[in-house]
N, C-alpha and C positions, 0 to 999 in steps of 0.2 A: 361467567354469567353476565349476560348485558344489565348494563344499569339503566331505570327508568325515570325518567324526572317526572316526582307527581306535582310539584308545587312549584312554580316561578312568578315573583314580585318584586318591587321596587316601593320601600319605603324611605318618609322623611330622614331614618336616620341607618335602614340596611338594605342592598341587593340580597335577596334569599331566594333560595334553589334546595327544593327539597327532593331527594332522590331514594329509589330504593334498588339496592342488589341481593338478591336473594333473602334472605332474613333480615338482613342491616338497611335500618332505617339513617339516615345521613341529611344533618342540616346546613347549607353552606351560606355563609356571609362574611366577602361577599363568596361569589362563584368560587374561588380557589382555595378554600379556606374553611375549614370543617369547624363550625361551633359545636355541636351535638348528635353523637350517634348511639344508636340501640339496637341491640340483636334480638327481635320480637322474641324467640323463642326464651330469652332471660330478660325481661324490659325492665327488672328491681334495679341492678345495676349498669353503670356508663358502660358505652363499648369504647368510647376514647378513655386513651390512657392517664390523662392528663386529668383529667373527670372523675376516674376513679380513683386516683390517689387524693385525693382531697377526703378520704374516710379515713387515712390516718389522723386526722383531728381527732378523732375519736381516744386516740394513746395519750394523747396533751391533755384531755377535759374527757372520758369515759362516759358519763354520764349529764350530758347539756342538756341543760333546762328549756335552753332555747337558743335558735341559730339564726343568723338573718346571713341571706345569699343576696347580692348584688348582681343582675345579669341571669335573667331565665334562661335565654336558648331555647332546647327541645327540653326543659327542666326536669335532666336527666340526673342531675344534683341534689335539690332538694325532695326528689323524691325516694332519690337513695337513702339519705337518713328519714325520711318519713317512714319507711318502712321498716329502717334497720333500728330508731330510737324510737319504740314505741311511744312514750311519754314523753315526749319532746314537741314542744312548740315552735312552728317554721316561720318566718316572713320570710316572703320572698318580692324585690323589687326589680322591675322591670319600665324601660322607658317606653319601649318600642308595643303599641297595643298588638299589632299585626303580629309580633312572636307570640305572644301571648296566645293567639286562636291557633298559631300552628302548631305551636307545643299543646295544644289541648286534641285537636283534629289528629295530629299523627305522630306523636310523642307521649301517648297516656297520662300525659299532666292532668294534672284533677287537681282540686282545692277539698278542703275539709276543716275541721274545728278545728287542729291544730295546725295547718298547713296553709297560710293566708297569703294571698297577691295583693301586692299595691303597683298601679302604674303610676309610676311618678320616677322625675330624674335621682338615684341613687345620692347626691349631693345634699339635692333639697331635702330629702329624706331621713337621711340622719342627721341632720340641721334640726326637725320640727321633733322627730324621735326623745322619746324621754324614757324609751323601755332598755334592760339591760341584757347583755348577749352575749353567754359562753362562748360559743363560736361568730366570728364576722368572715364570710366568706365574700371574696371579690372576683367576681369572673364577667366582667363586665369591658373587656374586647370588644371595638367595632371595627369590624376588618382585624388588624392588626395591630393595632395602638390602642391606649390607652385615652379614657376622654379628660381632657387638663382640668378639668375640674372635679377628676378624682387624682390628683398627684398635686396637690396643694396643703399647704400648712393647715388651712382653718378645714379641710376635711379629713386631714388627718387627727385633729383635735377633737373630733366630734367623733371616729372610730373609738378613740382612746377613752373618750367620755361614754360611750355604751356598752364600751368592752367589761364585763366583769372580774372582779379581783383577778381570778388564776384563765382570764377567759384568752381564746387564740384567734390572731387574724390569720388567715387563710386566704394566699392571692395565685392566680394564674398570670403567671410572666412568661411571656417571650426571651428565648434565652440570649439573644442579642443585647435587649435592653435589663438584663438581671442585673449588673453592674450599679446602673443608674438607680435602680429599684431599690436595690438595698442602702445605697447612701441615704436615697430620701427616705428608708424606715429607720437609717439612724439619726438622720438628721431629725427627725420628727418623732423620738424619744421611747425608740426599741432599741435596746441593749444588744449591740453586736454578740453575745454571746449566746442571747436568746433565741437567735434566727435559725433554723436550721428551713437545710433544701433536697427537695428530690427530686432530679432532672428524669426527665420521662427517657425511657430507652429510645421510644419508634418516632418519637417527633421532637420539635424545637421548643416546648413547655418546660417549664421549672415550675414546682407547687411549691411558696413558700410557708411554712411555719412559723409566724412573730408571737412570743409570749413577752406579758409584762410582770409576768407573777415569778417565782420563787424559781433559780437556778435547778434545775432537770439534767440528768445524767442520761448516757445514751443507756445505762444499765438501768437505769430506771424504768427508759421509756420500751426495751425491752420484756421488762418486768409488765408492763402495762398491754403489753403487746396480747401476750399471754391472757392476760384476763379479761381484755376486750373480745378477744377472738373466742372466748369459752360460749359468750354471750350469743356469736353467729350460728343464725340459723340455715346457714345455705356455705359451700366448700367457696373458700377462699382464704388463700397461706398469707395472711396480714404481716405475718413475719416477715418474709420476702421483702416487702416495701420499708420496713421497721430497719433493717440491716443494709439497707441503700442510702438512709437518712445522715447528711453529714452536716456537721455546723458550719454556720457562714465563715467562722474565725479559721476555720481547717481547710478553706477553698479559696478567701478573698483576702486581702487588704483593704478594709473598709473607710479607709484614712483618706 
């Protein structure tokens, strides 16, 4: 099936190319490089893989009061828990205003009372931030790197300061630089044992899991598996991604 580019632009901070192939809407930035996609005829959850494991947060923290996600894209993320935690409050920060209208245009991103956008740099953000967050999600990629003013000490200090007691940081890493990633979450006062990762099968993403709360067994987070998933209202084996979950101590030497 031919693929159609409905959308091409150049912003201050992304190249974006939006295309569709049959059902699958696909956002790229830049050109080679897929941020967000969605299969219209399911548009509740990510069609990337990477995207959709980021709802195993849900086994670490079941029921978050509130999530903030770093990095919109086609805001195929935070609308996956918008719809899967009822009662859950979202931020969602975004730099780039131009994602913003395209994730709304042809990505079904919506805002509502619990599901709020701020454009503003991710940095400066949780700097001014004084609100607390079960989950902190980071998927804030431009092109393929990370922006150095989210891989520094004093923005790591201000994750830690919003993160709630048992709350979980959640990152999209490139699996080249996961090495480097993981030093600087221990360098910056995550407990090597707390980390666990799930490297996506079809692409070069790692989803990591950083907790600062109370040591979790993988029997545990099985156990949790199980009762997160009683909760879904749509088929999807959570288990599957539960039983791929390995700790950073059982893959890395973080020394």
């Amino acid at each position: 099936m031919k693929k159609k580019v409905l959308y091409r632009t150049k912003t201050a901070f992304n190249d974006i190319c939006v295309t569709k192939e049959g059902n699958i809407l696909t956002l790229y930035s830049p050109s080679s490089l897929k941020q967000t996609a969605i299969n219209e005829s399911n548009p509740l959850l990510p069609h990337l893989e990477y995207a959709l494991n980021t709802i195993l947060g849900l086994i670490f923290y079941p029921d978050p009061g509130s999530i903030l996600v770093m990095g919109l894209g086609g805001g195929s993320i935070p609308m996956m828990f918008h719809n899967i935690c009822k009662q859950t409050h979202i931020d969602v920060v975004e730099i780039d205003p131009e994602i913003v209208e395209i994730a709304k245009k042809y990505f079904h991103f919506t805002t509502s009372p619990r599901l709020q956008l701020y454009i503003d740099d991710a940095s400066l953000f949780v700097k001014k931030s004084n609100k607390r967050y079960d989950l902190i999600i980071m998927d804030a990629y431009i092109g393929n790197k990370l922006p150095n003013s989210l891989t520094t000490t004093e923005f790591f200090n201000e994750i830690k300061r919003l993160l709630s007691l048992d709350g979980i940081f959640i990152a999209n890493v490139m699996r080249k630089s996961q090495r480097k990633f993981l030093r600087l979450l221990k360098k910056n006062g995550f407990e090597s044992k707390e980390i666990w990762l799930l490297p996506c099968i079809r692409s070069r993403n790692i989803v990591v899991f950083a907790s600062r709360g109370a040591y979790i067994s993988k029997k545990e987070l099985l156990f949790q598996t199980d009762r997160v998933q009683r909760d879904f209202s749509f088929d999807f084996q959570l288990i599957n991604l539960t039983r791929r979950l390995k700790r950073s101590l059982d893959i890395f030497s973080l020394t």
